[in-house]
PyMOL CGO cylinders between C-alpha atoms (Angstrom):
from pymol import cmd
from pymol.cgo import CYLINDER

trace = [
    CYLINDER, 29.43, 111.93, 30.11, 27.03, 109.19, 29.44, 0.3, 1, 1, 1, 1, 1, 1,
    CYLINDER, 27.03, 109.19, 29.44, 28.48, 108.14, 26.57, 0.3, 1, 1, 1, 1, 1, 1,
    CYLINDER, 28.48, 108.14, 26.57, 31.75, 107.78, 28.67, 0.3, 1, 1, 1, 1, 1, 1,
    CYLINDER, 31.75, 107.78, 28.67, 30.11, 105.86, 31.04, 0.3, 1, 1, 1, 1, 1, 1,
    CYLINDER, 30.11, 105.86, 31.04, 28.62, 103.37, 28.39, 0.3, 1, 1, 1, 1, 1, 1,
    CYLINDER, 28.62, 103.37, 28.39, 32.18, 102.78, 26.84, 0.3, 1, 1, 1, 1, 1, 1,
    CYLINDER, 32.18, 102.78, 26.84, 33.88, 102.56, 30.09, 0.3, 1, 1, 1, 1, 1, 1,
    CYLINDER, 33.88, 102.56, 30.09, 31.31, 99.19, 31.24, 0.3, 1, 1, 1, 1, 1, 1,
    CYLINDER, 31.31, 99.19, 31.24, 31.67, 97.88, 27.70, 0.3, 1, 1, 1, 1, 1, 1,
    CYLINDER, 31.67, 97.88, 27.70, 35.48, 98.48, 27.63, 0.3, 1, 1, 1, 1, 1, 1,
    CYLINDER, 35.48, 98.48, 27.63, 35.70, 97.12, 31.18, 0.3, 1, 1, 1, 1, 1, 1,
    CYLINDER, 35.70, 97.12, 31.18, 33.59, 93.66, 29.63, 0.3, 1, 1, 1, 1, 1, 1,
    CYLINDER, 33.59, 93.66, 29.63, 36.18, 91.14, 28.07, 0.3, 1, 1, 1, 1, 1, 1,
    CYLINDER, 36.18, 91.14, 28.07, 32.79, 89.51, 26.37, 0.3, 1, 1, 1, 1, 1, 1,
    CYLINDER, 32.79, 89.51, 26.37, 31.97, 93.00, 24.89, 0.3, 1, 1, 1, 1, 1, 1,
    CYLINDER, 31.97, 93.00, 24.89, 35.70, 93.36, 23.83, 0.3, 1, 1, 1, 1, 1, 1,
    CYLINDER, 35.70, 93.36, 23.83, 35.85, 90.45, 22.14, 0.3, 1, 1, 1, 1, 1, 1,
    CYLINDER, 35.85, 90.45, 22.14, 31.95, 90.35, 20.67, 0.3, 1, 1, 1, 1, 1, 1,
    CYLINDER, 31.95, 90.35, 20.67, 33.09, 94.14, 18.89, 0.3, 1, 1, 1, 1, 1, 1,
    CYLINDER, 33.09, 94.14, 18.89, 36.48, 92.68, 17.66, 0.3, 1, 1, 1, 1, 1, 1,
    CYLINDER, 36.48, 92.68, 17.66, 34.79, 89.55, 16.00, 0.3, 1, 1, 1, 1, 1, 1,
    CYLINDER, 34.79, 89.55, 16.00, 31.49, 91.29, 14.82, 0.3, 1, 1, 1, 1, 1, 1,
    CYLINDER, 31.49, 91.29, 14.82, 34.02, 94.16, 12.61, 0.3, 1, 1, 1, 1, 1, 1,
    CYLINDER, 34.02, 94.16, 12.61, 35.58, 91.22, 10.77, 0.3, 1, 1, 1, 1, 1, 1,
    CYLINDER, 35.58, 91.22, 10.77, 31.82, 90.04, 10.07, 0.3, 1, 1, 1, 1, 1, 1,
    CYLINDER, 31.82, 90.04, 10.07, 30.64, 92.85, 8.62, 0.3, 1, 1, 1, 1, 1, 1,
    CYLINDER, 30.64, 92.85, 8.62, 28.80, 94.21, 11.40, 0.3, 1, 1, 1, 1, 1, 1,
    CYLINDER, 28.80, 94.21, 11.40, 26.65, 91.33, 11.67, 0.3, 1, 1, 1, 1, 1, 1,
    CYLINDER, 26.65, 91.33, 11.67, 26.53, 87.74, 12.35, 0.3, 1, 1, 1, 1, 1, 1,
    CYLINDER, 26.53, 87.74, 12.35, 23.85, 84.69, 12.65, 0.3, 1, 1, 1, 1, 1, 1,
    CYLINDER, 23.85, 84.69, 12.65, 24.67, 81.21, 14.52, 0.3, 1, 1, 1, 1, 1, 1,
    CYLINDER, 24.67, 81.21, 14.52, 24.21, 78.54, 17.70, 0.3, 1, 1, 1, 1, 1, 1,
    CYLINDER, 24.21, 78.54, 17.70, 25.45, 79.88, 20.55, 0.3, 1, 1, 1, 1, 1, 1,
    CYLINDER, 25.45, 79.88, 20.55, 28.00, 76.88, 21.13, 0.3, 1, 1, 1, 1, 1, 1,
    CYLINDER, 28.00, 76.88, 21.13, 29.73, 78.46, 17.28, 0.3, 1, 1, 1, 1, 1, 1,
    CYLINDER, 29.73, 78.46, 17.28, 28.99, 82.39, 19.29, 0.3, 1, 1, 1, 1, 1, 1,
    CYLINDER, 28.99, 82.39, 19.29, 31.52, 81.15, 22.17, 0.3, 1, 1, 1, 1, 1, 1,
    CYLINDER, 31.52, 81.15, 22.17, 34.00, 79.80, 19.93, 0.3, 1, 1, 1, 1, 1, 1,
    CYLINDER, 34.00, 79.80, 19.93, 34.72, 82.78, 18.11, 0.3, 1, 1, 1, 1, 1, 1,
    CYLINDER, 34.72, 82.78, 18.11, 34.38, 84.93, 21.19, 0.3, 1, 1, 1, 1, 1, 1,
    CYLINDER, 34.38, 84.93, 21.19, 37.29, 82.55, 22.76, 0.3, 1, 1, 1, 1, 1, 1,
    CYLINDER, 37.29, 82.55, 22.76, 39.59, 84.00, 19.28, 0.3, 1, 1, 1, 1, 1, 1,
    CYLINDER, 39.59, 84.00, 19.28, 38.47, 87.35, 20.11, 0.3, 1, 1, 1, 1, 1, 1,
    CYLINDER, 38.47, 87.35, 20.11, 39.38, 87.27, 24.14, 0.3, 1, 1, 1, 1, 1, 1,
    CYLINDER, 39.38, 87.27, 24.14, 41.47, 89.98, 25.18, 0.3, 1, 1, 1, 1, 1, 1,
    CYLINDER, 41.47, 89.98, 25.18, 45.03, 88.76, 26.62, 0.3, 1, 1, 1, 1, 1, 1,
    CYLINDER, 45.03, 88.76, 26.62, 44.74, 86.60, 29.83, 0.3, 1, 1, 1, 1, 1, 1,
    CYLINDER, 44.74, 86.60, 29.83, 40.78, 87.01, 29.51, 0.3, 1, 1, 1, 1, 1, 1,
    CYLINDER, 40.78, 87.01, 29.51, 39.93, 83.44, 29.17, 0.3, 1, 1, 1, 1, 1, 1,
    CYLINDER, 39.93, 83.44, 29.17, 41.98, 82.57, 31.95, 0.3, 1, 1, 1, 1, 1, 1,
    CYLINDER, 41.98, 82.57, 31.95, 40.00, 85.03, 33.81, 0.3, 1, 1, 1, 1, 1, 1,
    CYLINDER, 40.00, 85.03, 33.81, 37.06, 83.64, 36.57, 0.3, 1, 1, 1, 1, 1, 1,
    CYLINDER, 37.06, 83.64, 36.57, 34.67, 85.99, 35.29, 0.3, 1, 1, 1, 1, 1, 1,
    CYLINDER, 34.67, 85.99, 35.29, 34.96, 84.23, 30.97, 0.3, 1, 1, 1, 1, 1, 1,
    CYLINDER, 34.96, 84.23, 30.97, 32.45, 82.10, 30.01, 0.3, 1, 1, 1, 1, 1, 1,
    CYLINDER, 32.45, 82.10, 30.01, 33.09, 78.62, 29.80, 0.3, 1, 1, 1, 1, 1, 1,
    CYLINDER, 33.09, 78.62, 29.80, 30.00, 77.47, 28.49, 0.3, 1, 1, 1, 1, 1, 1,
    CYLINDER, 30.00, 77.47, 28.49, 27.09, 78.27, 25.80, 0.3, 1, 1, 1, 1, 1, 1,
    CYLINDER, 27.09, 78.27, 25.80, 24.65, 79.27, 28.48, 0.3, 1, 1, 1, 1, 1, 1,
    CYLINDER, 24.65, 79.27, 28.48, 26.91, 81.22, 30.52, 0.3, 1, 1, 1, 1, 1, 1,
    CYLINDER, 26.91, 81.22, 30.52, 28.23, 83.53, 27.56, 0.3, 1, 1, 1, 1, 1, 1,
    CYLINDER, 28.23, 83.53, 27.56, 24.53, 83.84, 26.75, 0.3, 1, 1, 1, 1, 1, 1,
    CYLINDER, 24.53, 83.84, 26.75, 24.14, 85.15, 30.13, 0.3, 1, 1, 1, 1, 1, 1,
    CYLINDER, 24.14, 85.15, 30.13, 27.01, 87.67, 30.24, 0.3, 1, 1, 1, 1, 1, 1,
    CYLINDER, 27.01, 87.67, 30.24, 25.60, 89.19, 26.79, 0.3, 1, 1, 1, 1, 1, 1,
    CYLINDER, 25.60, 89.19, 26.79, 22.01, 89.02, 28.62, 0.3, 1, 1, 1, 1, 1, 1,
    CYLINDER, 22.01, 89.02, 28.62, 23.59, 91.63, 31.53, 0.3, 1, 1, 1, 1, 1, 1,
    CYLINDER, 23.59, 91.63, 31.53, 25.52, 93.81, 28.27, 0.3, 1, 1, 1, 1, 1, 1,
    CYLINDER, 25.52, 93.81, 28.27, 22.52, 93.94, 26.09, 0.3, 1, 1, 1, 1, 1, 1,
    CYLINDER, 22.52, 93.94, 26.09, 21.76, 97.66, 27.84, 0.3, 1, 1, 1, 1, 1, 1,
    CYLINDER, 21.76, 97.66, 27.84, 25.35, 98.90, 26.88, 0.3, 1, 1, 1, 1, 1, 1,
    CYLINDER, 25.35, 98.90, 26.88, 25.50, 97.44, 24.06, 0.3, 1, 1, 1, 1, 1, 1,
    CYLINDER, 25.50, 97.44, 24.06, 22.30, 98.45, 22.18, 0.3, 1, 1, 1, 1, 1, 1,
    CYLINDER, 22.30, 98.45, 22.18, 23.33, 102.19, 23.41, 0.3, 1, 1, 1, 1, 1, 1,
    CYLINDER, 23.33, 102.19, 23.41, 25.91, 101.45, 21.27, 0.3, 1, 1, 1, 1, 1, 1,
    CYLINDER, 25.91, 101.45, 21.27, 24.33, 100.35, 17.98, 0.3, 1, 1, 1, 1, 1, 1,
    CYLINDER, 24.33, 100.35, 17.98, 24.75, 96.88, 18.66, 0.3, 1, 1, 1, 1, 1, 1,
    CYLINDER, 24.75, 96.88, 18.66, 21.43, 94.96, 18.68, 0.3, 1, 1, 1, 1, 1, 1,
    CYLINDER, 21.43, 94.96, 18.68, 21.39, 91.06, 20.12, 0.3, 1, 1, 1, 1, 1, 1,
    CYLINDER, 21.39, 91.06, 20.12, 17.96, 88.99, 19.23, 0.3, 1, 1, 1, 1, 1, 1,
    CYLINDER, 17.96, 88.99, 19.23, 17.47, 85.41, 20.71, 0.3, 1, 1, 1, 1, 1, 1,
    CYLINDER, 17.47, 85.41, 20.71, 15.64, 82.87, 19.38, 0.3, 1, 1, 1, 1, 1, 1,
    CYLINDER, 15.64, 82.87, 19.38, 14.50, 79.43, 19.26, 0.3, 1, 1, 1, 1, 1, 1,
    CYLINDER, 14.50, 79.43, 19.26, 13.19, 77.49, 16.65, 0.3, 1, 1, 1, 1, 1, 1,
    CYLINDER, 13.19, 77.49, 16.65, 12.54, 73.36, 16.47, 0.3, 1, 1, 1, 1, 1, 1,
    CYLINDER, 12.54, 73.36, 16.47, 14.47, 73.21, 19.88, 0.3, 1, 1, 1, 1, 1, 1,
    CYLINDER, 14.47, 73.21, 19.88, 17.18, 75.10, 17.80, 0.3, 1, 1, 1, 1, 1, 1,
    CYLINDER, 17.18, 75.10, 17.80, 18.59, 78.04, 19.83, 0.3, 1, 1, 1, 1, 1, 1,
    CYLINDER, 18.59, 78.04, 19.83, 19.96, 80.88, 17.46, 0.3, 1, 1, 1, 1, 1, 1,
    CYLINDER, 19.96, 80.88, 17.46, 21.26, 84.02, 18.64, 0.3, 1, 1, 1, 1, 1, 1,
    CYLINDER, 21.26, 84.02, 18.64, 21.67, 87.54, 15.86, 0.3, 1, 1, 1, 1, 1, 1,
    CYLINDER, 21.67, 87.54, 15.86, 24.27, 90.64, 16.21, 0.3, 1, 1, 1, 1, 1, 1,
    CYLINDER, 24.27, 90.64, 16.21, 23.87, 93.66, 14.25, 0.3, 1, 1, 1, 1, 1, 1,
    CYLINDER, 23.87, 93.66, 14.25, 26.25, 96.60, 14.61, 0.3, 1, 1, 1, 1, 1, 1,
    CYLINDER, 26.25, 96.60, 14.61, 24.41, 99.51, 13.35, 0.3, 1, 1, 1, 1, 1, 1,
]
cmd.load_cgo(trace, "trace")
């Protein structure tokens, strides 16, 4: 049941939708800026998703709405570091 429960919130997430749909055509795992995160997660959107109130529109915001997933997620396999590095902010997936 709690494993129902996990895929229901992710499911229910357009942001989770779309960060498992890019993620499985990068090999599970993926590396970059989170300006390059939010483009790819804008190919990814489900239908209608990005016309939605709730999709990011902005670096920050995304990094936000992954912030309040991370709990799903990770119950899932999928692990999210953030870092920064020379002012450079850099965010990792891994699907394991």
């Amino acid at each position: 049941n709690a494993a129902e429960a996990v895929m229901g919130v992710i499911e229910g997430d357009a942001v989770c939708v779309a960060l498992l749909a890019f993620l499985k055509t990068q090999g599970n795992a993926w590396q970059g800026r989170p300006e390059e995160l939010l483009t790819h997660l804008n190919n990814f959107a489900p239908e209608g998703a990005k016309r939605e109130k709730g999709w990011p529109r902005n670096p920050q915001v995304m990094s936000g709405c992954l912030h309040l997933a991370m709990t799903s997620l990770r119950k899932i396999g999928v692990m999210i570091n953030r870092r920064k590095s020379h002012g450079v902010r850099t965010i990792e997936i891994i699907q394991k």
